[in-house]
C-alpha positions as CSV (number, residue, x, y, z in Angstrom):
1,X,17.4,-23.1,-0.1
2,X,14.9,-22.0,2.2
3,X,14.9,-19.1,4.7
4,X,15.8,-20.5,8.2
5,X,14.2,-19.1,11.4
6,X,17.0,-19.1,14.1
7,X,17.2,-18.1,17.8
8,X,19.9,-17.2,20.2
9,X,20.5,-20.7,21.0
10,X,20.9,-22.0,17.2
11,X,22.2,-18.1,16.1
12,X,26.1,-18.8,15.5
13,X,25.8,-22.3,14.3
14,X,23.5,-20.9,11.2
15,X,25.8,-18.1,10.7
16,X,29.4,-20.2,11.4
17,X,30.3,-21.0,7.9
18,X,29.6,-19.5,4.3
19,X,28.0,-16.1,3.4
20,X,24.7,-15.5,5.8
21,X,22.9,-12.8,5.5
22,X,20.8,-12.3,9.2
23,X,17.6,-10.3,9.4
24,X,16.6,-9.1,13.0
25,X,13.0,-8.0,13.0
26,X,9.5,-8.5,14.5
27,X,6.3,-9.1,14.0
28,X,4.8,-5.9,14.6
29,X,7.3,-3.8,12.5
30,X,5.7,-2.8,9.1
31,X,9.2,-2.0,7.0
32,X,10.2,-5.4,8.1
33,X,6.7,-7.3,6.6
34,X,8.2,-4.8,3.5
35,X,11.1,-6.6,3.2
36,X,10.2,-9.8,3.9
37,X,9.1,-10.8,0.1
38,X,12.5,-9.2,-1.0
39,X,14.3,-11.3,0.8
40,X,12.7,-14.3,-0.5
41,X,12.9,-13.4,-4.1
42,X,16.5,-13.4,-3.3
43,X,16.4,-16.7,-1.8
44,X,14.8,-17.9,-4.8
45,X,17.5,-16.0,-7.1
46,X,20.9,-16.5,-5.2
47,X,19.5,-18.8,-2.3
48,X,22.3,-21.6,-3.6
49,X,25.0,-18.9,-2.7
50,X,24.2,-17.9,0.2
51,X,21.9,-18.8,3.5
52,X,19.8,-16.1,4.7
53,X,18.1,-16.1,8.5
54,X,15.5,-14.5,9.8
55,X,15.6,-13.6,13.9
56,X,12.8,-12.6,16.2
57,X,13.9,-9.2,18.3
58,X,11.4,-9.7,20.7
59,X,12.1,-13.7,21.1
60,X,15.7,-13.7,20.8
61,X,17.0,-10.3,22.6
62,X,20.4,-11.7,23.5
63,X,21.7,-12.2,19.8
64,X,19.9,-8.9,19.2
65,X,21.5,-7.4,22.0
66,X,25.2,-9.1,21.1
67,X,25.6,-7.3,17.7
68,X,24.0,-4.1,19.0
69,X,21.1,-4.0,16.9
70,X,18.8,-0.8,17.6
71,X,16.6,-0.5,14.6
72,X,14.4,-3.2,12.7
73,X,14.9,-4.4,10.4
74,X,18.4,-4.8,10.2
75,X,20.1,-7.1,8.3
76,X,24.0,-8.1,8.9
77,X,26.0,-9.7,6.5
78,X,27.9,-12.5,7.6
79,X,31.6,-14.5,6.2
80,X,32.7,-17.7,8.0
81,X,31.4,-16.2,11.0
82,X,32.2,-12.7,11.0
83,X,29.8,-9.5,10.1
84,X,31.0,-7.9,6.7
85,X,28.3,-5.7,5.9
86,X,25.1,-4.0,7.8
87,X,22.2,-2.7,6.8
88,X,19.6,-1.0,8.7
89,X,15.9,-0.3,7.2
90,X,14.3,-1.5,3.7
91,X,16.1,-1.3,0.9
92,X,14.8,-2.2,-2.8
93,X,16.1,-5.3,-4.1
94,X,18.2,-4.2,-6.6
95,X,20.4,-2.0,-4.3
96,X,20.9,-5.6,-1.4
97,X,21.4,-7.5,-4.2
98,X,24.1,-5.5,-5.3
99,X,25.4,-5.7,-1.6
100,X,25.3,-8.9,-1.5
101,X,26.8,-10.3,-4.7
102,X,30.1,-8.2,-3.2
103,X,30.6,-10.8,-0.9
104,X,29.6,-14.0,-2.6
């Protein structure tokens, strides 16, 4: 599965159903290009179990806004809908990962 890029208006139907996992960032923010290449290895590795989207700050400040996001990157776990998990700045691959496979 690829990563999806999502907006305000197309936020909650990408995140309505399943596990999501959402990462708010921006272009200029250098420990979000960090984690960007994680994030896709994990696509690659447990992409089939969950759906991970990526949303613009600086585009999309509403949804940003909405789940009081002050830091980038942040990324917020959701399950049918509903945040489960948050984590704010880069963290290895190893240590999401393990995050992650508690709520698949």
């Amino acid at each position: 599965m690829a990563i999806t890029n999502v907006t305000d208006q197309t936020f909650d139907t990408e995140t309505g159903s399943g596990v999501v996992l959402a990462d708010f960032w921006a272009p200029w923010c250098g420990p979000c290009k960090m984690i960007a290449p994680v994030l896709e290895e994990l696509d690659a590795e447990i992409g089939d179990k969950l759906k991970i989207v990526k949303l613009d700050v600086d585009d999309n400040q509403e949804t940003a806004a909405k789940f009081g996001v002050m830091s980038i990157p942040t990324l917020l776990v959701f399950k049918d809908g509903e945040v489960v998990d948050k984590v704010v700045g880069f963290q290895p691959k190893e240590a999401l990962a393990e995050r992650l496979n508690s709520h698949l």
